[in-house]
N, C-alpha and C positions, 0 to 999 in steps of 0.2 A: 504494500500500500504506500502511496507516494505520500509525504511530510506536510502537503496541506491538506490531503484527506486524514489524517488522524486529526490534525488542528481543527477542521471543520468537523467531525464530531465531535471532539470535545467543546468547544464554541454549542453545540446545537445542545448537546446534553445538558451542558450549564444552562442556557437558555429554558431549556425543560423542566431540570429543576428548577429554577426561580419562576416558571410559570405556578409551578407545584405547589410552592407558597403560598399562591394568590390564591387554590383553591381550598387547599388545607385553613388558611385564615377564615374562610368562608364571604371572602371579600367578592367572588363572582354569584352566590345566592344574594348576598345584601343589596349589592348594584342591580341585581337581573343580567346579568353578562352584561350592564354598557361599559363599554368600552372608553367614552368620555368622563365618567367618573374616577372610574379604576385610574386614569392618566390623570385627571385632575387630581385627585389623593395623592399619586405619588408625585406629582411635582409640588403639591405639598408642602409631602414631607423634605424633597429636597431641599427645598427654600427655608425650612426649616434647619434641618440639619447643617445650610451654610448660614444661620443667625447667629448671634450672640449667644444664643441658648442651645445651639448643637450638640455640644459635649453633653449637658445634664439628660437632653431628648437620647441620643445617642446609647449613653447609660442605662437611662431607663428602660428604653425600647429592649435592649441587649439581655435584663434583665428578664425581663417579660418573656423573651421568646424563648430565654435558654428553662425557665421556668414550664413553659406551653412543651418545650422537647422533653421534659426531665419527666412531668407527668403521661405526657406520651406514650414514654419509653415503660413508664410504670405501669402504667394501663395493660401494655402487652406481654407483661411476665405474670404468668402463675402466680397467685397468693397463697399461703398457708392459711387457713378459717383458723378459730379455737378451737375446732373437732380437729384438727389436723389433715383433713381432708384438702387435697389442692383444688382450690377456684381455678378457673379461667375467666 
């Protein structure tokens, strides 16, 4: 495979992922898939994130999501009950 064909998947894959986001957030149910909002929001936050206030948004945002992944992650393992039988 030639050196811009591995580049353009990885390019398309990232892009997939960060699509992935947007529906995991459930930011494409709350808009109705428009497309003008979803872009409106993220320019935004860009505008945001180059404010005076970018670091603390930044922070917090970072916060937040690593929170959203950590419960995620917990959601998809096995639990032990107090009968000791394993939940899923």
């Amino acid at each position: 495979m030639r050196g811009w064909q591995v580049e353009r998947r990885k390019r398309t894959r990232h892009l997939i992922e960060l699509g992935g986001l947007v529906v995991k957030a459930g930011i494409v149910d709350l808009t109705a898939d428009d497309r003008a909002i979803i872009y409106g929001a993220m320019l935004w936050m860009a505008d945001k994130l180059k404010s005076d206030q970018g670091e603390h948004a930044r922070a917090l945002w970072a916060e937040k999501g690593k929170e959203a992944f950590a419960d995620e992650q917990a959601a998809d393992r096995p639990s032990v009950s107090q009968a000791g039988q394993v939940r899923i």
